[in-house]
N, C-alpha and C positions, 0 to 999 in steps of 0.2 A: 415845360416842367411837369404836367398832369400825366404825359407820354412816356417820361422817367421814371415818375411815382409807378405810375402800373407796372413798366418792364422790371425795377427794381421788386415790385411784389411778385410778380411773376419767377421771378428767380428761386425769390426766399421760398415762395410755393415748391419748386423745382428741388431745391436741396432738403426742403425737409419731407419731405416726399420720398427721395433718395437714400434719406436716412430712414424713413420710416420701412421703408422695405428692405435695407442692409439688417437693420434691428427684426425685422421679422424673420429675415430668412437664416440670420444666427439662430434662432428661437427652435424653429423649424426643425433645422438642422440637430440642436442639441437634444429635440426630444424623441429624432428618429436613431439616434445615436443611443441615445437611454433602453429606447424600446430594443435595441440590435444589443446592445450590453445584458439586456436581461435573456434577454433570448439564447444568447451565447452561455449566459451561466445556468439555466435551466439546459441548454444540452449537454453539459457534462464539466463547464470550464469555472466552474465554482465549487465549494463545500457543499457535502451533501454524501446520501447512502446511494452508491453506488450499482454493489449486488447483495442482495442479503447474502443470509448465511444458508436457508436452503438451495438456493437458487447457487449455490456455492459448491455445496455438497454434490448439487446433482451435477454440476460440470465436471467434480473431482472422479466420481465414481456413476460415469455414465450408466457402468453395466449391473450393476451391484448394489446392493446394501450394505453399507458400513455398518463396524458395530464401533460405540462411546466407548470411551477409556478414558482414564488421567492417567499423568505421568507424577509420580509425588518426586519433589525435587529433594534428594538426599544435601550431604554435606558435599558429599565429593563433588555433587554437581553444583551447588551455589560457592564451594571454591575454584570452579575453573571460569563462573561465568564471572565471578570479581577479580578476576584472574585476566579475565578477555577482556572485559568492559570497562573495568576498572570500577564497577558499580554493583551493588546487590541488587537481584530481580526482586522484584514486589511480591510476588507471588509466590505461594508455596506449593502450589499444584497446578498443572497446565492441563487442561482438558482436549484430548483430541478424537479423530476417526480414521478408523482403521479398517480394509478390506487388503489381505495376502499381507503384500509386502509396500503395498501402498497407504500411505497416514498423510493426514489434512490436519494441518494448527491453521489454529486463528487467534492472530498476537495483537498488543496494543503498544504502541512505540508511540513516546513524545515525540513532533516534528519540533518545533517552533514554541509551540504552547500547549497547542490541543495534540491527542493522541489521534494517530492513525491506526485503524483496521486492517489488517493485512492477510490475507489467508495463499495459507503455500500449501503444496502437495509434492512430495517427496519420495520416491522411490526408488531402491535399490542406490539409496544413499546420494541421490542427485535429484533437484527441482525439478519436474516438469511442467507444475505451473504456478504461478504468483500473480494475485490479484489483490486490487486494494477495492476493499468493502464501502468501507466509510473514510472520506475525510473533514475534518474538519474546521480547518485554517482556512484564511482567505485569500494566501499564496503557495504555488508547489504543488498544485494540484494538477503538475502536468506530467508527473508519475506514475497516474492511473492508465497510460495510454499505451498502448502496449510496443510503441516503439519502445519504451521505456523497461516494462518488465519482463520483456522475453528476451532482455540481455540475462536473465538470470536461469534460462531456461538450460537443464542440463550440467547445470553449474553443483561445484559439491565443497566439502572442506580438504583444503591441503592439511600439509603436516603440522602447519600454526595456527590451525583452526580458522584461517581465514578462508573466503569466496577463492575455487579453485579458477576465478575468472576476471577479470577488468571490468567493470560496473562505469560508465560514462556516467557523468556527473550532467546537472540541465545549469542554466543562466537563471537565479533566482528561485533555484529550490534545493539549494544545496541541504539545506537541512532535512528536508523531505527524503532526496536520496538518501543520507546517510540514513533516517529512521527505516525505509524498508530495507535497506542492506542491512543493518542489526537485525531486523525481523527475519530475513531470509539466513542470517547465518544461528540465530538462534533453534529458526524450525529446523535445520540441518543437526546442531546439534542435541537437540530432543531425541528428534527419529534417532540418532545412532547412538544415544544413553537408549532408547525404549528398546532397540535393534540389539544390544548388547544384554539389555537383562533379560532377554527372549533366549539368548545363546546360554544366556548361564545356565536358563532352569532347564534348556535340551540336556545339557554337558552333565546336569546335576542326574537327570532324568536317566540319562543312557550309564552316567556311572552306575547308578542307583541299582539298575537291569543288570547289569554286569555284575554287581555284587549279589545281587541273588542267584544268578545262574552260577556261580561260582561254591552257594554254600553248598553244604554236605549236606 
């Protein structure tokens, strides 16, 4: 019976022993898991500033100093963007930079809840580059990566003002796609409202010349 009693205790020692190291080594587990989760979102896979905005500027115009400009948005233009959007812009001046024929916006688009940062570079009426500054949210932040945004590279507006290209959509940040596609098609159309009153005041300028050489 006493030979029982032990092997019986012996066991019970045995499984709770057994459990005591299954319980420690879930422990273990979840807190190296914790440590790899933050580490993952400190490299880039979370909300947060990205690239400033100098560090922006100097990628757009490696060779060069932009100069500041705003674009003051007329009627015509907050009728075509409620027009596009179905919604009026917030804003009534958009600030941008400009060197030749190249210009840099940097827009705020609602994702989800919080806005995203987006800064595009635009030339000769087509993106050459789109970068997200800031984001936000605590999903869709996998936008920032440049499989993602060099689909918009080269891309311009067709005839209905939409992206002259196919934008692939991600698994769980469809909102995020759609907020930099509105950004990318909105900085497209700025640059070719800014690109258009540029033409006017040549066209006014050269008439201008013309009628002087003409007077008596």
């Amino acid at each position: 019976m006493q030979l029982n009693s032990r092997n019986k205790d012996s066991c019970r020692e045995r499984k709770f022993a057994a459990v005591f190291l299954f319980l420690g080594t879930v422990f273990v587990s979840l807190i190296f898991s914790g440590v790899l989760f933050s580490d993952f979102a400190r490299a880039g896979g979370a909300a947060g500033e990205y690239l400033s905005l100098p560090d922006f500027l100097e990628r757009a115009f490696p060779d060069q100093e932009p100069s500041a400009g705003t674009l003051w948005l007329d009627e015509t233009l907050k009728q075509q963007i409620r027009e596009d959007y179905g919604q009026a812009y917030p804003r009534l001046r958009i600030r941008y930079w400009q060197s030749d024929k190249r210009t840099a916006w940097v827009l705020d688009e609602i994702g989800k809840e919080q806005p995203i940062t987006v800064g595009v570079v635009v030339e000769d009426r087509k993106i050459i580059q789109l970068s997200i500054l800031t984001f936000r949210e605590s999903r869709g932040w996998e936008v920032r990566h440049p499989f993602f945004t060099r689909q918009f590279d080269r891309l311009g507006l067709d005839g209905s003002q939409r992206l002259s290209g196919h934008i692939d959509s991600i698994t769980g940040a469809t909102l995020s796609v759609r907020a930099v596609s509105k950004v990318a098609r909105l900085a497209l159309l700025f640059d070719q409202s800014l690109t258009s009153e540029e033409l006017t005041s040549e066209e006014l300028a050269v008439e201008s010349t013309a009628l002087e050489g003409s007077a008596p």
